[in-house]
C-alpha positions in Angstrom: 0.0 0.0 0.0 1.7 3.5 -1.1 2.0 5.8 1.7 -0.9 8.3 2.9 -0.1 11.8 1.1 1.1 14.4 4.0 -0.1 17.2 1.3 -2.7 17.3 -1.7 -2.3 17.9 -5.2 -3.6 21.6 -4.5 -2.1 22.3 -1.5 1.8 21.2 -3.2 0.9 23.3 -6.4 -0.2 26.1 -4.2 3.3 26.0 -2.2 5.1 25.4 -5.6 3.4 29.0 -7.0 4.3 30.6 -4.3 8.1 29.5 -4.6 7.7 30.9 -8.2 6.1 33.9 -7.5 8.4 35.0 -5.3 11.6 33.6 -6.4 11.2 32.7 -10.2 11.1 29.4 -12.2 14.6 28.3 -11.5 14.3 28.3 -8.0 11.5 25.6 -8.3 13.5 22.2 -7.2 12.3 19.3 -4.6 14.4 20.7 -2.0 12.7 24.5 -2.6 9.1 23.0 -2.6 10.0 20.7 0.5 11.2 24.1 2.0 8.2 26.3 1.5 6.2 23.1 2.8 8.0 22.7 6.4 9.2 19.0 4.9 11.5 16.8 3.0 10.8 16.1 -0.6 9.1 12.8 -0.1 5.8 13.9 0.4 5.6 15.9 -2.6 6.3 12.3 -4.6 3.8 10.8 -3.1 1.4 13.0 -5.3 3.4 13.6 -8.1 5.6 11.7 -9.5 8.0 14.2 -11.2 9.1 17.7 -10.6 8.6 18.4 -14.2 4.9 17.5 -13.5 4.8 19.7 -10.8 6.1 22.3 -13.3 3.7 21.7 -15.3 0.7 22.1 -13.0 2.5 25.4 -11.5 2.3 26.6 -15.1 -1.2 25.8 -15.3 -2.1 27.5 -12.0 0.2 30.7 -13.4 -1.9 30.8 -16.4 -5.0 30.6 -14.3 -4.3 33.4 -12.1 -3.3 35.7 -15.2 -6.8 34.7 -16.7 -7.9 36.2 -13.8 -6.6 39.3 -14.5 -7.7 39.7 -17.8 -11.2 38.4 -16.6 -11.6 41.1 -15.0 -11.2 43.4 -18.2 -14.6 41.9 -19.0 -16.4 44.7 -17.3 -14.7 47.8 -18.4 -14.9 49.7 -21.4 -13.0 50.0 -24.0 -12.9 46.0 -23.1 -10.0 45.2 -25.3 -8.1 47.9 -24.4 -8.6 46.8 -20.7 -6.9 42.9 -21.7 -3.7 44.5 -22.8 -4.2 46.5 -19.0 -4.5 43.7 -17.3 -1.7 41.8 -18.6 0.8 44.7 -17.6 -0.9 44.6 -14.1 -0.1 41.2 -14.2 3.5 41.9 -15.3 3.6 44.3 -12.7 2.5 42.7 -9.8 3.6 39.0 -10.8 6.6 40.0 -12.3 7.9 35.9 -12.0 5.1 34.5 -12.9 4.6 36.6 -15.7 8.1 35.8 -17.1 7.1 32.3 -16.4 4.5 32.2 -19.0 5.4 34.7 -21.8 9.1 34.8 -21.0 10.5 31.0 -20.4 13.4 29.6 -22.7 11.0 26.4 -22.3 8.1 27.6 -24.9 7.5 25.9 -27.8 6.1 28.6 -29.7 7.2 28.9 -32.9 4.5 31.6 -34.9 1.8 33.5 -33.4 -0.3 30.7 -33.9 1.2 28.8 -31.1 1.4 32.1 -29.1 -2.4 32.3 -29.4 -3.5 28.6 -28.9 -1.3 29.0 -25.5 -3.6 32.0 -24.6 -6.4 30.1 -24.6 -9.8 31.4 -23.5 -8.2 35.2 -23.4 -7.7 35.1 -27.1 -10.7 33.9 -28.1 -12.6 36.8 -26.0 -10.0 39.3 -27.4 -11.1 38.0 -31.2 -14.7 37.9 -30.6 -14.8 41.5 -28.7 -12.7 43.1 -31.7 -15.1 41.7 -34.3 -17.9 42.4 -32.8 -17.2 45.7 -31.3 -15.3 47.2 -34.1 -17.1 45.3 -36.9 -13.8 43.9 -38.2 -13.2 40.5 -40.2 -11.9 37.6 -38.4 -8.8 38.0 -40.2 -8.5 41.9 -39.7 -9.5 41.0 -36.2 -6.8 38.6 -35.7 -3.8 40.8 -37.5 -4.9 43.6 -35.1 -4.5 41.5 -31.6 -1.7 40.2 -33.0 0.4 43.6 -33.3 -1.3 44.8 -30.4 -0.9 42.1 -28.1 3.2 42.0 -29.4 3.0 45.8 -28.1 1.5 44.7 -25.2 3.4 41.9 -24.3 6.9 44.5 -25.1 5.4 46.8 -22.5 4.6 43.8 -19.8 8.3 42.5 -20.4 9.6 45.5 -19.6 7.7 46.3 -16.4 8.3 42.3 -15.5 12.6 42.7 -15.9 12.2 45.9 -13.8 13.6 47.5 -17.2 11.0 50.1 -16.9 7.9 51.4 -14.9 5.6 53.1 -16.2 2.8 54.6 -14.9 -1.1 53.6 -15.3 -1.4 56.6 -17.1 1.6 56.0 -19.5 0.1 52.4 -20.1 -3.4 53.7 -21.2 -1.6 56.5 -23.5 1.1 53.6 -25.4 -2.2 51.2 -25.8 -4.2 53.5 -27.0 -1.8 55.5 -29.3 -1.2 51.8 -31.1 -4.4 50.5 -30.9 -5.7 53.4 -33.0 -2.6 53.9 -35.1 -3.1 50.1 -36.2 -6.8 50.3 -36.6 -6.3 53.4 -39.3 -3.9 51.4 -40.8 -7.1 48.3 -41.1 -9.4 50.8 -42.3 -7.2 51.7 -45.0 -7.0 48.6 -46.4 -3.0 48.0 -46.2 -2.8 46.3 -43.3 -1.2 43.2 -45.0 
């Protein structure tokens, strides 16, 4: 009979985020995890049988908490404009877990494409707001995330490194300046 579990599955991923949150992907090991726990590195095994599956749940859980963020966008007008808000926020006040997700050596991502299937839900919202809101064609719709959420993302990694800090204000202002400067560009017709 396999020994009782000291932890669960949620409580070790919970521990795990933490250890990322505060001190960054790398600093994820058994011994860290055990650590933040108050134990050895035994217990966590007896739920998981791999660090690189506990990696993979704390990504999971990191991605959860950033769709929380830009959940919350859902509410505000201009709603798209509020995403690419949300994700600095995020940047800015989970700077490690931020560079976990968009920032790791460890993504496969090799075109947008694979960018946007890793966003999930958030990109589907982001597509269906912009064509519905701005009456654009899925393909407009998707060419315009696609430079705006590069912009977005350029900002976030900057605020994440500690390279820069802008202000709330700032944000709003660099969003909106390319958000309308790409949408002229759509209605013009030479967006491709």
């Amino acid at each position: 009979m396999p020994p009782k579990a000291k932890f669960t599955k949620e409580q070790i991923i919970k521990a795990a985020l933490a250890v990322v949150s505060e001190k960054g992907a790398q600093a994820l090991t058994a011994k860290e995890l055990g650590a933040a726990l108050g134990t050895s590195t035994t217990p966590i095994f007896t739920v998981f049988d791999s660090m690189q599956e506990v990696q993979d749940a704390v990504m999971l859980a990191a991605m959860e908490r950033f769709e929380e963020y830009a959940h919350k966008a859902a509410y505000i007008k201009p709603v798209f404009k509020q995403v690419g808000m949300q994700m600095i926020l995020f940047a800015k006040e989970e700077p490690k877990l931020y560079q976990l997700i968009f920032m790791s050596s460890g993504s496969k991502a090799q075109t947008f494409d694979d960018i946007y299937a890793h966003l999930g839900p958030v990109a589907d919202e982001c597509m269906d707001v912009l064509q519905k809101d701005y009456d654009l064609s899925k393909d407009n719709a998707k060419t315009l995330f696609e430079h705006v959420w590069i912009h977005t993302f350029g900002i976030g990694a900057l605020c994440a490194t500690g390279m820069c800090d802008f202000s709330h204000e700032q944000i709003a202002d660099m969003l909106t300046q390319d958000f309308t400067a790409m949408m002229m560009l759509m209605r013009s017709g030479r967006s491709h």
